[in-house]
N, C-alpha and C positions, 0 to 999 in steps of 0.2 A: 670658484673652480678648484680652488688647491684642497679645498677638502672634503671634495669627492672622489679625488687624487689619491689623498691620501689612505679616504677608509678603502678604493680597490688595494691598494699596497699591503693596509692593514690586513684584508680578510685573506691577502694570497700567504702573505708573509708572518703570519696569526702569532707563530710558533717560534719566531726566532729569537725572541727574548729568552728562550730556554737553550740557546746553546752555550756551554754544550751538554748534549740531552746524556741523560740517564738513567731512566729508568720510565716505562710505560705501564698502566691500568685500567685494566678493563672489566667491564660487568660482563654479568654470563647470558644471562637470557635477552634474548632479543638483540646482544651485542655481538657475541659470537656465535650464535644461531638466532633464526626466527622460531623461536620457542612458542612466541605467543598463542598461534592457531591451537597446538597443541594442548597450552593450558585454557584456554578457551573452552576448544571441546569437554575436557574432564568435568569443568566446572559446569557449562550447560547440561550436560547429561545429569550429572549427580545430582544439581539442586533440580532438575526438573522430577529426579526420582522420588524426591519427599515432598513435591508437589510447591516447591517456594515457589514465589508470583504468579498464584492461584495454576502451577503445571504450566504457565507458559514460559518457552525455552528463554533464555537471557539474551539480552540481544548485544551485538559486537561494543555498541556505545556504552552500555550497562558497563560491562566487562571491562574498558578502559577507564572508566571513570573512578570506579570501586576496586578495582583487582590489579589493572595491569604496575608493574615498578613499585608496588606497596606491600610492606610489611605483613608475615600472616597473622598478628595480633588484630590491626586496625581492620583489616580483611573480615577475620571474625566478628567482629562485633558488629563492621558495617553490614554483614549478611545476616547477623542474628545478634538483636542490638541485647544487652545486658544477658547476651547466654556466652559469656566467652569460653565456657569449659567444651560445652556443645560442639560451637564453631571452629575449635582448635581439633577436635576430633575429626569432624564435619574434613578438615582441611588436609590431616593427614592421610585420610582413605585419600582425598581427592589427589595429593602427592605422590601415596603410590601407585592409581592411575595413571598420572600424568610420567612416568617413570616407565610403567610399561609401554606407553605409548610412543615414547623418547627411547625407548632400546627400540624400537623399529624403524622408526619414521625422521629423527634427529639430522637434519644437514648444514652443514658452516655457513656461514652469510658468503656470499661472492668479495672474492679478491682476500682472502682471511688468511690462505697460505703463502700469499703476493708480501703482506703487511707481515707474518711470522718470521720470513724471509729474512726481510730488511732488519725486523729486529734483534733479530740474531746475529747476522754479517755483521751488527753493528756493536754484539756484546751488549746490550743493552739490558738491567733488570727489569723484570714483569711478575707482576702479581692481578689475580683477579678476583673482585672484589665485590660480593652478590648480597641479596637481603633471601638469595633462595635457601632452602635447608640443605645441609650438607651431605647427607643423599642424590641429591639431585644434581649438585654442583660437580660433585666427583663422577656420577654417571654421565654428566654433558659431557664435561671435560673429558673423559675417557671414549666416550661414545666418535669425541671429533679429534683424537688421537691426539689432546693438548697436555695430557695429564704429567707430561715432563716434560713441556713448557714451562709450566707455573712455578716459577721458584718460594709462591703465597701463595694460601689461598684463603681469604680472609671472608668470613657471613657475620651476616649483620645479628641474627640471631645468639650468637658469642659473644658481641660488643655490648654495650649498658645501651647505647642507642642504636638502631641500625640509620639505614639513609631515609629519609633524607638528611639527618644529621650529618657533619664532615666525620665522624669517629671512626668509622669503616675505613674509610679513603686514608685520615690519620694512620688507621693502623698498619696501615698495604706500605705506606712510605718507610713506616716502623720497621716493619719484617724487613725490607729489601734495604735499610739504611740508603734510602734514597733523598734527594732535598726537593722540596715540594715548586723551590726554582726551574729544577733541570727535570721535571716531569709534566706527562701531561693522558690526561685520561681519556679513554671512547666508552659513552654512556647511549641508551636508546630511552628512559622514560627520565620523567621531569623529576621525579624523587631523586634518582641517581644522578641528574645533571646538576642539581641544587646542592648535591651532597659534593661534589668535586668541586665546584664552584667555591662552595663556604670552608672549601678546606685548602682552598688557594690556588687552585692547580687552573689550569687553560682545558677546556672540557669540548672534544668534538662528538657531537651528538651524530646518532645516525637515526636516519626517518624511517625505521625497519618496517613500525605498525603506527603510531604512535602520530597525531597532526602535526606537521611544521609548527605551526601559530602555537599551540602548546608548551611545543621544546623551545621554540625560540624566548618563549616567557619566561624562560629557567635559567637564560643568557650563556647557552654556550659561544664558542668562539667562530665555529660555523657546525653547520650540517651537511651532512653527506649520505649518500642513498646507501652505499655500503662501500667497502673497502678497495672498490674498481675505481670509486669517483674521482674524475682528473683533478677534481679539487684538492680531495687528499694527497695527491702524488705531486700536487705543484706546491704545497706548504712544505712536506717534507723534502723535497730539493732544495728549497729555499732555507731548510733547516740544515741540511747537508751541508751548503756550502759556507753559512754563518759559522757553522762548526769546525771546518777545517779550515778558519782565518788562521 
């Protein structure tokens, strides 16, 4: 009995080993918006216009398996194996699609200004920390009125590794001289979740697009639909109040 006691305590109370807290880190796509539809779209269109998989469109499973939370290196080459020069071109029209698309259509995940709120009142530093290109990163952030929030803004593509390596998540702690004790990350793909993970931090994934069964492989500390989830508002109470023993 006592420890199934124990893991409800553990999953409520996930976060209280980090008080007291200091600094927070989050991905951009699919964390702070559902991004993904949008790169979805660009990406079906395009490879359907040079006719990749004999012209038929990419299907959603395609698209999370090979694209979604992954580097645009690996991306390249899994779309067009030994032509990486191609596929990094291939990638950059698709970015600036996926750009114009995001200056229209871009909205915050539910409860994101509820969660900016608290970390603010609470002085807490934030940095966010994407495998996306920096283009895009500043138009999101801009797009959902975060761009002086970020006191970082850290891409993977600047780093020697992006994620899933921890070097990214290292660097976000770097910039905000934060300690990888008193923080803790919200990731949406398994790349990103692995990368918080291996770089020590307590990692709340969100199920934006992305399978449960998947993220949970990746071992965050729980998951949450987005930023409304009672889940998330009962750890950080409980982080609250460890905090002000």
């Amino acid at each position: 009995m006592a420890s199934s006691e124990n893991s409800i305590q553990d999953s409520k109370g996930s976060l209280t080993g980090l008080a007291p807290l200091e600094a927070v880190l989050f991905d951009i796509d699919g964390t702070l918006c559902d991004s993904d539809p949008l790169h979805y779209l660009a990406f079906r269109e395009m490879l359907q216009q040079i006719g990749f998989n004999g012209g038929n469109p990419i299907t959603e499973e395609f698209f999370i398996d090979t694209v979604a939370g992954k580097h645009n290196n690996d991306i390249a080459l899994a779309l067009f194996p030994g032509e990486l020069e191609r596929g990094l071109k291939f990638l950059d029209d698709k970015e600036a699609m996926f750009r114009r698309l995001a200056a229209e259509q871009l909205k915050a995940l539910n409860g994101l200004d509820k969660v900016r709120k608290w970390i603010q009142d609470r002085g807490l530093k934030r940095a966010a920390v994407t495998n996306a290109p920096r283009p895009n990163a500043e138009l999101t952030l801009s797009k959902l009125g975060l761009s002086d929030f970020f006191q970082a803004v850290i891409i993977g593509d600047e780093c020697e590794h992006p994620k899933p390596h921890p070097e990214p998540y290292l660097k976000g702690l770097e910039a905000l001289k934060a300690s990888k004790d008193h923080t803790f990350v919200f990731e949406d793909s398994v790349s990103g979740i692995k990368a918080g993970v291996a770089a020590g931090m307590p990692v709340i994934g969100l199920s934006t697009r992305n399978p449960e069964h998947l993220l949970m492989g990746a071992k965050p500390t729980f998951l949450i639909k987005d930023y409304d989830d009672p889940k998330l508002w009962a750890a950080l109470e409980e982080l609250d109040k460890c905090g002000s023993h």
